[in-house]
Each structure stands twice: as C-alpha cells, then as structure tokens.
DOPA-704611 format. One record per residue: residue number from 1; x negated, y, z negated of N, C-alpha, C, CB in turn. Coordinates in steps of 0.2 Angstrom, whole numbers. Atoms other than C-alpha are relative to their C-alpha. Glycine has a CB too. Layout:
N
{NUM; {X; Y; Z}; {X; Y; Z}; {X; Y; Z}; {X; Y; Z}}
...
//
This chain:
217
{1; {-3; 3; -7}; {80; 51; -15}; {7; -4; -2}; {-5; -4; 4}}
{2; {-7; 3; 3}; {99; 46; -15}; {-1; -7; 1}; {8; 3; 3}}
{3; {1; 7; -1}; {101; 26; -15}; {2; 1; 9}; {6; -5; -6}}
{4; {-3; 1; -7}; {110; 28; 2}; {-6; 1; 2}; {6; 4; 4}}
{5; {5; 1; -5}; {94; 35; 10}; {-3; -4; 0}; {-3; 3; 1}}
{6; {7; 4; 2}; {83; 23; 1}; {0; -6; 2}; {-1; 0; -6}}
{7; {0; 7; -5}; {92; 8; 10}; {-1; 1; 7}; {7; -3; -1}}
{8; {-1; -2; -8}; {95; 16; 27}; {-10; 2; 1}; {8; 10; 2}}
{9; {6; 0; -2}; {75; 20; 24}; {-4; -6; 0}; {-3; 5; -4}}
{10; {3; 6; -1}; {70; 2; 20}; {1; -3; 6}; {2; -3; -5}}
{11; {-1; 4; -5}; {80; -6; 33}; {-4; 3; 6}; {8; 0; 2}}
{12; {6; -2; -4}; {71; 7; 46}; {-4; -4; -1}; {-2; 5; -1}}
{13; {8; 2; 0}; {54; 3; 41}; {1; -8; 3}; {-3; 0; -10}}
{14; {0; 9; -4}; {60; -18; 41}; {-2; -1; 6}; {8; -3; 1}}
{15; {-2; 2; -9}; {66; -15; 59}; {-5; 1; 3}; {5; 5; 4}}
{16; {7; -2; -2}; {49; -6; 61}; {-5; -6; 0}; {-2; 5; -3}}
{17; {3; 5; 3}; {40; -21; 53}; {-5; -3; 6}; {5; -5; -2}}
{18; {3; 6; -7}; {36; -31; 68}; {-3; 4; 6}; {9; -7; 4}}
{19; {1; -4; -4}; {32; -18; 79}; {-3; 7; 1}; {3; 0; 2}}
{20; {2; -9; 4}; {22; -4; 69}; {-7; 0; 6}; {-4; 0; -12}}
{21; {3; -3; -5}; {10; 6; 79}; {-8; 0; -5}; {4; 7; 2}}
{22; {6; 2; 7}; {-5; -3; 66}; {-7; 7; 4}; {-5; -14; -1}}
{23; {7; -6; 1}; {-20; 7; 76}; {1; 6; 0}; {-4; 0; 4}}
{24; {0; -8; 4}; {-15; 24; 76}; {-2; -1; -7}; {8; 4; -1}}
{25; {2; 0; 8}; {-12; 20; 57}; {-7; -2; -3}; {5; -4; -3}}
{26; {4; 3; 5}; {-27; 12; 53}; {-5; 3; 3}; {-1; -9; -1}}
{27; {5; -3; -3}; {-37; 24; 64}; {0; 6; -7}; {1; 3; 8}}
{28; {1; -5; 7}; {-30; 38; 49}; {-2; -4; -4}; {6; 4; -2}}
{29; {2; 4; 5}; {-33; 26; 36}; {-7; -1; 1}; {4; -6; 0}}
{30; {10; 1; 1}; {-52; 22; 39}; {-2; 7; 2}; {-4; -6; 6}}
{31; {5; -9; -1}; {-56; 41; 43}; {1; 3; -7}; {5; 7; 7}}
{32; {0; -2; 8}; {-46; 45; 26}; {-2; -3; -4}; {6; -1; -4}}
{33; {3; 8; 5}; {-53; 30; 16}; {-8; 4; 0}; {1; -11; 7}}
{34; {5; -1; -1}; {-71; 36; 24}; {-2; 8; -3}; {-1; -1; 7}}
{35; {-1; -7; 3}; {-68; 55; 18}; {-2; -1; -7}; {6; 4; 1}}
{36; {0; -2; 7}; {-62; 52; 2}; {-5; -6; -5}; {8; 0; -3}}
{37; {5; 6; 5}; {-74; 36; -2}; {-1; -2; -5}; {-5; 1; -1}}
{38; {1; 3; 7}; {-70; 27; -16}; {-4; -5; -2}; {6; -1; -2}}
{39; {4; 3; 4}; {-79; 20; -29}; {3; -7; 0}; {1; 4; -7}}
{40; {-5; 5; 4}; {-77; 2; -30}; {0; -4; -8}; {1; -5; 4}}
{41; {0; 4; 7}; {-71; -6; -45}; {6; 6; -4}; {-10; -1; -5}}
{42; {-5; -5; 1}; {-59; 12; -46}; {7; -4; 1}; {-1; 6; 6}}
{43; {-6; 2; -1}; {-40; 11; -49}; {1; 7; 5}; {4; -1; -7}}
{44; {-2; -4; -7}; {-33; 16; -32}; {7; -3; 2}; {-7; -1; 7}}
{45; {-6; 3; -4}; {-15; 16; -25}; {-1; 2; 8}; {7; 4; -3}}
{46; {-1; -1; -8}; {-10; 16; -7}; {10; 2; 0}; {-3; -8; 5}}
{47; {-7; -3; -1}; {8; 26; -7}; {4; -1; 5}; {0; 5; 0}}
{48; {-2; -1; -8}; {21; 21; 5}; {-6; -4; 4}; {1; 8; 3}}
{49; {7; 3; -4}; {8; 9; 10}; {0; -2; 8}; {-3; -7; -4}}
{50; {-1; 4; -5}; {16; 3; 26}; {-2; -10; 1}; {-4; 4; 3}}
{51; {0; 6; -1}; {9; -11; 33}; {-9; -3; -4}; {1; -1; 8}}
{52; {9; 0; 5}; {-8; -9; 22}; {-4; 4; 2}; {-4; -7; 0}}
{53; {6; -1; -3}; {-19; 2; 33}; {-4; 4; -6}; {0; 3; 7}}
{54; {3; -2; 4}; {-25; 9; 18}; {-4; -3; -6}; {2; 3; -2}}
{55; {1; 4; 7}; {-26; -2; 3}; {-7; -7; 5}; {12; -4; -4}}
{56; {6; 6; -4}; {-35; -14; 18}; {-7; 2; 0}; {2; 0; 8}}
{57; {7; -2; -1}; {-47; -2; 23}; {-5; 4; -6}; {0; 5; 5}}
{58; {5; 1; 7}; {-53; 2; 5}; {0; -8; -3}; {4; 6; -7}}
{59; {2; 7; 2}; {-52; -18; 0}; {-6; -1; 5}; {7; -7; 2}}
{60; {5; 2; -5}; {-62; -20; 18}; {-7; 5; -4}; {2; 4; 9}}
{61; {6; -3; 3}; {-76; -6; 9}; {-3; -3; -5}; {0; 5; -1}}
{62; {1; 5; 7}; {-76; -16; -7}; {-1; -6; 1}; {7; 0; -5}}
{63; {2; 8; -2}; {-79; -32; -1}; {-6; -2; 0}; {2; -3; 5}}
{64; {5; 0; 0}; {-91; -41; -8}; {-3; 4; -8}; {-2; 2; 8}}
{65; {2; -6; 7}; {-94; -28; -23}; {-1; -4; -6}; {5; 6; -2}}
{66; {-2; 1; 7}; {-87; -36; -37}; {6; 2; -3}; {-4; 4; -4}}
{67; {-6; -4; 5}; {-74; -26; -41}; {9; -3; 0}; {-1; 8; 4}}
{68; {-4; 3; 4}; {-63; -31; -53}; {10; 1; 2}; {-4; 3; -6}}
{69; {-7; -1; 0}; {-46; -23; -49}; {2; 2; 7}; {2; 7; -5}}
{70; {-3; -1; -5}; {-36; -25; -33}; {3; 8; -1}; {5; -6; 3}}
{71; {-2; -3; -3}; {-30; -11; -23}; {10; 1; -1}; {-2; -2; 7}}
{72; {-6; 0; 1}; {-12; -6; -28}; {5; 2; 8}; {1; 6; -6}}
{73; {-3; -4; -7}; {-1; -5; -12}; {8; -1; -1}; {-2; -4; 8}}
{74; {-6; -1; 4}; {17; 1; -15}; {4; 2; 7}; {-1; 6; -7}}
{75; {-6; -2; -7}; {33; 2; 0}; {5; -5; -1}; {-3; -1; 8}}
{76; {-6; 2; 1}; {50; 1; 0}; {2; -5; 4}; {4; 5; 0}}
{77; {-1; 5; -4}; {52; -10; 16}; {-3; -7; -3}; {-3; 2; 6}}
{78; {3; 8; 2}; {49; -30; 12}; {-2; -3; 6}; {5; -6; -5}}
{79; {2; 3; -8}; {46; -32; 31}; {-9; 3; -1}; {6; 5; 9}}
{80; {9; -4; 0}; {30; -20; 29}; {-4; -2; -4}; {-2; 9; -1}}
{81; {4; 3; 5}; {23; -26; 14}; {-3; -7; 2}; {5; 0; -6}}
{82; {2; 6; -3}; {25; -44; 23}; {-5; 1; 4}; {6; -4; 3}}
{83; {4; -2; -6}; {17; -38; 38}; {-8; 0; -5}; {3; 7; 4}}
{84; {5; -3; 5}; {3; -31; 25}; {-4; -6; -1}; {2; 3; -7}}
{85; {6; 4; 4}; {0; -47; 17}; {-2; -4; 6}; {2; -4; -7}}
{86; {4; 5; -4}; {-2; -57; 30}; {-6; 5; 5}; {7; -6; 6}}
{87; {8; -5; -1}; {-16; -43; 39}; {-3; -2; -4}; {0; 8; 0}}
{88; {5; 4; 7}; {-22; -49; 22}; {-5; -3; 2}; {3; -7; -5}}
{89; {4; 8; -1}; {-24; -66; 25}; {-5; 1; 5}; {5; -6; 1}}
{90; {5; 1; -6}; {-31; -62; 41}; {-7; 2; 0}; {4; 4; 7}}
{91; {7; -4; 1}; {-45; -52; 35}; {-4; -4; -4}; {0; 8; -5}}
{92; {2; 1; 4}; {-47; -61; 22}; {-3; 2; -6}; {-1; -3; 2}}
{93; {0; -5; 6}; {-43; -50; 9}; {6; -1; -5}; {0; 8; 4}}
{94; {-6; 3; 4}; {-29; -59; 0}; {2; 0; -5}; {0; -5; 0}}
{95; {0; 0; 8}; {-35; -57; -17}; {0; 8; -2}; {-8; -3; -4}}
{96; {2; -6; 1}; {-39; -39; -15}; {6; 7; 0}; {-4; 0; 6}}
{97; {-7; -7; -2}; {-23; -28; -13}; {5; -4; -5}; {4; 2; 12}}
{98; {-5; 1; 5}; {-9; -30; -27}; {6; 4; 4}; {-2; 3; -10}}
{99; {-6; -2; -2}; {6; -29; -16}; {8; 0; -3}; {-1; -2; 5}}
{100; {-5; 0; 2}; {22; -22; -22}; {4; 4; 4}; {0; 1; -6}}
{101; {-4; 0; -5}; {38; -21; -15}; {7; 6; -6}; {2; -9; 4}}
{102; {-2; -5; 4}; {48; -5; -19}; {-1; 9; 0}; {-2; -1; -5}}
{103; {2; -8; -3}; {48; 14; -20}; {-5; 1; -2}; {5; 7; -1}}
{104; {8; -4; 2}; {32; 24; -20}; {2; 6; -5}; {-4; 3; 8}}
{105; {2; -4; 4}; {40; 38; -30}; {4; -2; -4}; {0; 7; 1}}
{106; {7; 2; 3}; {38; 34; -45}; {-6; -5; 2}; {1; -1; -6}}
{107; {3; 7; 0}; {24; 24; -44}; {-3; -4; -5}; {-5; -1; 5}}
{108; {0; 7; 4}; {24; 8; -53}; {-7; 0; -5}; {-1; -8; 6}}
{109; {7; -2; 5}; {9; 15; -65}; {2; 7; -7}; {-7; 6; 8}}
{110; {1; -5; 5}; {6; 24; -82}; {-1; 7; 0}; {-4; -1; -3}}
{111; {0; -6; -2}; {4; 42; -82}; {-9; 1; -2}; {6; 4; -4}}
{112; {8; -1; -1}; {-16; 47; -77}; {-3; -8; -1}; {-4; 5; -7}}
{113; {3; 7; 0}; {-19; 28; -75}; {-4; -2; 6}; {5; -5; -1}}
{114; {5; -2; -7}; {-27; 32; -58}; {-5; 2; 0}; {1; 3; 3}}
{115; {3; -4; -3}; {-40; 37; -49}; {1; 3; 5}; {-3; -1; 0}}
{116; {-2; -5; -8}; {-38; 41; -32}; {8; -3; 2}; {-8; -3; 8}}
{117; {-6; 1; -5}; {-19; 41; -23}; {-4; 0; 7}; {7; 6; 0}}
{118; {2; -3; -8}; {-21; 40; -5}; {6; -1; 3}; {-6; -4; 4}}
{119; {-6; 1; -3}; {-6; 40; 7}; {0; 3; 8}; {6; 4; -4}}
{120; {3; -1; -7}; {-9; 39; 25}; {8; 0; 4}; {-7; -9; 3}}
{121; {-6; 3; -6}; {6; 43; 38}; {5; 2; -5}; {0; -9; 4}}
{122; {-5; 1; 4}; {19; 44; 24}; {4; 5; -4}; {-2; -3; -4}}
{123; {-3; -4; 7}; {21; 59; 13}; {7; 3; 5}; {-7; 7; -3}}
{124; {-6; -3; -3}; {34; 66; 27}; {5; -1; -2}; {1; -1; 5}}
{125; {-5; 4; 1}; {45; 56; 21}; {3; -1; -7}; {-1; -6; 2}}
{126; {-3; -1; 6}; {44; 57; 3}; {0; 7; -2}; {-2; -5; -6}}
{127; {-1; -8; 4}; {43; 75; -1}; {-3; 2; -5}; {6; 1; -3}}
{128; {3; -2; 3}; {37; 85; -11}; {0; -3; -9}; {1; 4; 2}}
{129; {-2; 4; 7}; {43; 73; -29}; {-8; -5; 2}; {10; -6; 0}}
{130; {7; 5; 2}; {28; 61; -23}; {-5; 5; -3}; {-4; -5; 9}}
{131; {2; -6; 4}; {17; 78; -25}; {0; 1; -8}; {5; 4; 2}}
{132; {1; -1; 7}; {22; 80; -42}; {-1; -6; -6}; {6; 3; -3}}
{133; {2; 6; 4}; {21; 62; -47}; {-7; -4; 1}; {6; -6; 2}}
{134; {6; 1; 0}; {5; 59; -42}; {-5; 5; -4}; {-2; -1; 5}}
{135; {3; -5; 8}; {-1; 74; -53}; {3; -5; -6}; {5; 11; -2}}
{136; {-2; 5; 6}; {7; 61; -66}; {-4; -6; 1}; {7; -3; 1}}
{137; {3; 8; 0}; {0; 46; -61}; {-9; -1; 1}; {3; -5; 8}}
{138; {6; -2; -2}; {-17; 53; -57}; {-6; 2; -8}; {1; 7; 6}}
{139; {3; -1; 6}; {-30; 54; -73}; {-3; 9; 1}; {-5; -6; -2}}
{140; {7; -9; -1}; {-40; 75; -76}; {-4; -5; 6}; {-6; 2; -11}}
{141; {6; 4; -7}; {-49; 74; -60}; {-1; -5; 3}; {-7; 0; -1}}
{142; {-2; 2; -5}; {-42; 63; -52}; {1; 0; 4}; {3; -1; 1}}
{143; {-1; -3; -7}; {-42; 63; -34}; {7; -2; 5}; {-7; -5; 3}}
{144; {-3; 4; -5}; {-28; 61; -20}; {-2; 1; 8}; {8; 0; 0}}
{145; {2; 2; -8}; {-31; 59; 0}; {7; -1; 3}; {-6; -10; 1}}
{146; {-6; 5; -2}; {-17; 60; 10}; {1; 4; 8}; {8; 1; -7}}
{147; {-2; 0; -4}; {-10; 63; 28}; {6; 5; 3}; {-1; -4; 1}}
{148; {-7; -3; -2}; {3; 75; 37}; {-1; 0; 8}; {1; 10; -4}}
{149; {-1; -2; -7}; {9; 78; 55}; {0; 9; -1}; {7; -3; 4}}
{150; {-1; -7; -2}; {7; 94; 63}; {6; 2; 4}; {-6; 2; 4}}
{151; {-8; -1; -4}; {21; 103; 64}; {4; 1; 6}; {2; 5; -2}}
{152; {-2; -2; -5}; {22; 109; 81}; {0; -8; 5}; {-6; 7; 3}}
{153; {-1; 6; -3}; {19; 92; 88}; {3; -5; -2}; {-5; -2; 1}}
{154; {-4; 8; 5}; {31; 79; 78}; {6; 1; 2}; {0; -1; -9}}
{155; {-8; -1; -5}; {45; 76; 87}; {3; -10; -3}; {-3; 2; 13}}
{156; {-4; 8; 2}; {52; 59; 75}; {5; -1; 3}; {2; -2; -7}}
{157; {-3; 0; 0}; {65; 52; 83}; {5; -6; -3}; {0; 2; 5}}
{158; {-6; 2; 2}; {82; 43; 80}; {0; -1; -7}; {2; -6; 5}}
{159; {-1; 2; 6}; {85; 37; 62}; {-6; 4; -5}; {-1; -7; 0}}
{160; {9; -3; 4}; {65; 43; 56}; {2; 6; 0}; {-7; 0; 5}}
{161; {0; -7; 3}; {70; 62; 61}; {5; 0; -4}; {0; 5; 4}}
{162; {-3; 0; 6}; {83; 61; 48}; {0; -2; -6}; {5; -1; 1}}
{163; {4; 3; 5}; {73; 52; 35}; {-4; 7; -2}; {-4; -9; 4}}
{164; {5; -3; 1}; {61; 66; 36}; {1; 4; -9}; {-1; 4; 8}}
{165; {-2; -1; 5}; {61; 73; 19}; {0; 10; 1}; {-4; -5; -6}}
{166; {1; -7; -2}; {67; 92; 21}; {-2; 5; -3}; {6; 2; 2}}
{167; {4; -5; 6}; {59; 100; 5}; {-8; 0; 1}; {2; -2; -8}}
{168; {8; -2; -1}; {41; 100; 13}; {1; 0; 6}; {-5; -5; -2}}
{169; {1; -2; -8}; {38; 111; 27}; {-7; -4; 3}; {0; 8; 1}}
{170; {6; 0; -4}; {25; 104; 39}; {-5; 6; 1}; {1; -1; 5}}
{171; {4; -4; 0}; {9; 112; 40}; {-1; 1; 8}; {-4; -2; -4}}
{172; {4; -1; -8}; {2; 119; 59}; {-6; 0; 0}; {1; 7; 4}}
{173; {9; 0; 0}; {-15; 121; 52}; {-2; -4; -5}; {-3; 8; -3}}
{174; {1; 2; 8}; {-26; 118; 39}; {1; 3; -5}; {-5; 0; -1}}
{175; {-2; -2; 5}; {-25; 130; 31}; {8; 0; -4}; {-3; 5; 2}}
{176; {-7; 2; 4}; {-5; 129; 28}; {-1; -6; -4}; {6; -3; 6}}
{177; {1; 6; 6}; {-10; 111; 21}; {-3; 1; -5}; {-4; -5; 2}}
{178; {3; -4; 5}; {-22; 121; 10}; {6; 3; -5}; {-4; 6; 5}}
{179; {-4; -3; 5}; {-8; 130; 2}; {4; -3; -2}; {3; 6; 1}}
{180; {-8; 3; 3}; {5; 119; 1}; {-4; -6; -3}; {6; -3; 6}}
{181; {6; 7; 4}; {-8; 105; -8}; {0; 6; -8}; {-12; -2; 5}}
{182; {1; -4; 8}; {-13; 121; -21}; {7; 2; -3}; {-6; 8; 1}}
{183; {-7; -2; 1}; {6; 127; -20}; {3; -7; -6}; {6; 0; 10}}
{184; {-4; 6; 4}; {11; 108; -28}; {-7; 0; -9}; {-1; -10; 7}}
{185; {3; 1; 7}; {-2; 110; -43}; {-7; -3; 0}; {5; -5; -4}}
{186; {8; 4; -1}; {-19; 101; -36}; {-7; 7; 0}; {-1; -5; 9}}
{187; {6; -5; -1}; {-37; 111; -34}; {-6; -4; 3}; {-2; 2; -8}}
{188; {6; 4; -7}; {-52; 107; -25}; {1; 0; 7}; {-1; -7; -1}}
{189; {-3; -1; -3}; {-42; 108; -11}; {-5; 1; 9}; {4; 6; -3}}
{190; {2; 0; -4}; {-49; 103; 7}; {5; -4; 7}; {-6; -1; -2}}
{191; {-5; 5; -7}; {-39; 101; 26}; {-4; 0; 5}; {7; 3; 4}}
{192; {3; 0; -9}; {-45; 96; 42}; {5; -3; 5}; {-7; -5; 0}}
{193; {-3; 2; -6}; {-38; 91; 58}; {-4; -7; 2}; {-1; 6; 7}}
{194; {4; 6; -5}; {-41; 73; 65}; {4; -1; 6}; {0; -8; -5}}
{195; {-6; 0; -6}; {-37; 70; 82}; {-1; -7; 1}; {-1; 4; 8}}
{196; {-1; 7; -3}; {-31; 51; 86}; {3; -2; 7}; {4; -3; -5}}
{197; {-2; 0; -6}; {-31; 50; 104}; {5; 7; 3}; {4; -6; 1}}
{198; {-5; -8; -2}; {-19; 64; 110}; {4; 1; -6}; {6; -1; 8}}
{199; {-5; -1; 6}; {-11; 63; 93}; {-6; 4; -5}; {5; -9; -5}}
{200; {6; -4; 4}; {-18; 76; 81}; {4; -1; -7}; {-2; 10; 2}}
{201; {-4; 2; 6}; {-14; 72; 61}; {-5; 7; -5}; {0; -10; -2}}
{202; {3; -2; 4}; {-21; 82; 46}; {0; -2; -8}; {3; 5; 1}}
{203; {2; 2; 7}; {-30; 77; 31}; {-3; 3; -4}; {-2; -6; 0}}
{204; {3; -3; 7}; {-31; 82; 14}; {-4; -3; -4}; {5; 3; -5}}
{205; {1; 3; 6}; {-39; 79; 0}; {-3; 7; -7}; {-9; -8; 1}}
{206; {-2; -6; 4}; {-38; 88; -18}; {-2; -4; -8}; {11; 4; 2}}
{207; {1; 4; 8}; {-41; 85; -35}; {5; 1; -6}; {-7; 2; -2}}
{208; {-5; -1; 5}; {-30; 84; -50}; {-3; 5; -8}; {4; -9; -3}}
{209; {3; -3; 5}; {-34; 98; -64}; {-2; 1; -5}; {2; 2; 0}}
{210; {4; 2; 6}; {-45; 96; -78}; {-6; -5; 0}; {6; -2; -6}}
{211; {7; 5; -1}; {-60; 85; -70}; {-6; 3; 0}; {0; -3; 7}}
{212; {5; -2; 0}; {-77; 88; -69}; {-1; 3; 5}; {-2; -4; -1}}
{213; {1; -1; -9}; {-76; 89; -49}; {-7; -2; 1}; {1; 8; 3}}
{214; {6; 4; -3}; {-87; 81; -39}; {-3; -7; -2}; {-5; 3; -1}}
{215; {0; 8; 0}; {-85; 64; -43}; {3; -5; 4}; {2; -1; -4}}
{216; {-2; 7; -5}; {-82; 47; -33}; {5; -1; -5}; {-8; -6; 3}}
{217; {-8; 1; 3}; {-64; 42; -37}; {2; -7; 4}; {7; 8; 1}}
//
C-alpha cells in the first residue's frame, strides 16, 4: 500500500474513532471468535483490529484462565486503537490485548509465530498482501478466521469506497469465499453466511498448510 493511502486510510479510521458502529462489529467478532475457538494461552493476532472487537472477545473467553500471552491487536489508526484500549479498561481487560499502533500488513511478528489470525470487518481493505502474510506469520497448521462483505450488498461510501482494496474481488457466496481462501494458498477451507440484523457478512476459516488439522489454535 502506497504511503499516501496509508495516511488518507489512518486519518479515515481516526475520524471514524469516536463513532464506530462497535455492535455490528463485535456481533461478527463474537460469532468469529465462537467458530474458530481458540485455545487459551495460544498466540493470536487480531488484524486491522479496529476498535478491538476481536482481540476483546477472545481476551473476554480467556479470562480467568491463566493464560500467559495477551492478544496481539494490530491498526493503523491511533484513534481506534485508543478507543480499543479504553473498551479495555472498561471490561476490564487491560492486561490482556498487547495493543499496537500501525499497519497490519506486515504484522509486527516472526514468521509461523502464530497461531490463529483472525480479522473481523477488515480484509477489504487490505487486500490480498495480508492473505499472503499471514501464510507467513501463521506456524504449519495454523489457523486464520476472518470476515468479508458480500459483494452484492456493500455499498462503502465517501472516502471508504476508495480505500477498498481493488486486488480482491468480493465474494457473493460461500462458496466464492471458498475459492478465493484456497486460490491465496490455505486448506481446510470453510464459509458461511452470518446475518447481522439486515446486514449479511461472510465468514471464513482455513488453515495454513502442513498441520495436522483439527486442532484448537
């Protein structure tokens, strides 16, 4: 992504900051979170985290556990991330999410030092490069969890639909999500349709090649 979009995309998000539409998001996020069920004490990012509804709703399932290694939550805006932490504090989940401020592709990780990616609401925007960096960041059988709009219903407007990232087509189905998850390099490969009020979203989850399968990540 060129530097000019990557400011014109931060300032958005800022501006968004104060006025994000947290339950949609955190309704995909605890339905994704609940699907892909991670392990706690797992190393887990949250991509493009937003205002946290992921990295939250896997700290919210961990709480209480033990587990040793916060939630990685990774976004270019510093309004959303703020926003994030203080939802933190409010949960009182403070300790639990390792928030960083910055782009999600790459992300701020070794290569296979993961387990599960998850990216709720987001991937539109970075394209298919997050795709190939989470096959990086993801260990053999690794898991990611992540979210798309459906193509016929997304209608982003002013600044957003030109942010959109134009090297990944939207899917209409599942099955489109299906091929364009195995098209990027993953396997294990499952989509579904979630409907959030009159808004319908679609979530994947896939695994990174060379795992066992069928493991909690």
């Amino acid at each position: 992504m060129a530097s000019t979009a990557t400011s014109r995309m931060a300032q958005a998000f800022d501006e968004l900051s104060g006025d994000y539409d947290d339950a949609h998001h955190d309704a995909v996020a605890a339905e994704l979170t609940r699907w892909l069920d991670p392990s706690a004490g797992r190393a887990v990012a949250d991509a493009a985290c937003g205002t946290g509804a992921v990295a939250l709703a896997v700290a919210g399932r961990w709480k209480g556990s033990g587990a040793a290694s916060p939630v990685l939550a990774v976004d270019l805006s510093a309004g959303m991330v703020a926003a994030g932490r203080a939802r933190a504090e409010r949960a009182g989940l403070a300790g639990a999410v390792d928030w960083r401020v910055g782009p999600a592709v790459p992300l701020p990780v070794r290569a296979g030092a993961l387990d599960l990616v998850l990216c709720a609401s987001s991937l539109h925007f970075l394209g298919r490069a997050a795709l190939a960096d989470w096959l990086r960041a993801l260990r053999p059988g690794g898991r990611v969890g992540f979210s798309l709009p459906v193509a016929s219903t997304f209608r982003p407007r002013g600044v957003f639909a030109e942010l959109v990232a134009a090297d990944l087509p939207l899917p209409e189905t599942a099955e489109d999500a299906v091929r364009l998850t195995e098209a990027a390099g993953f396997t294990a490969v499952a989509a579904r349709t979630f409907q959030v009020g009159t808004r319908a979203v679609l979530l994947v989850r896939a695994e990174t090649p060379g795992g066992e399968g069928g493991r909690a990540g």
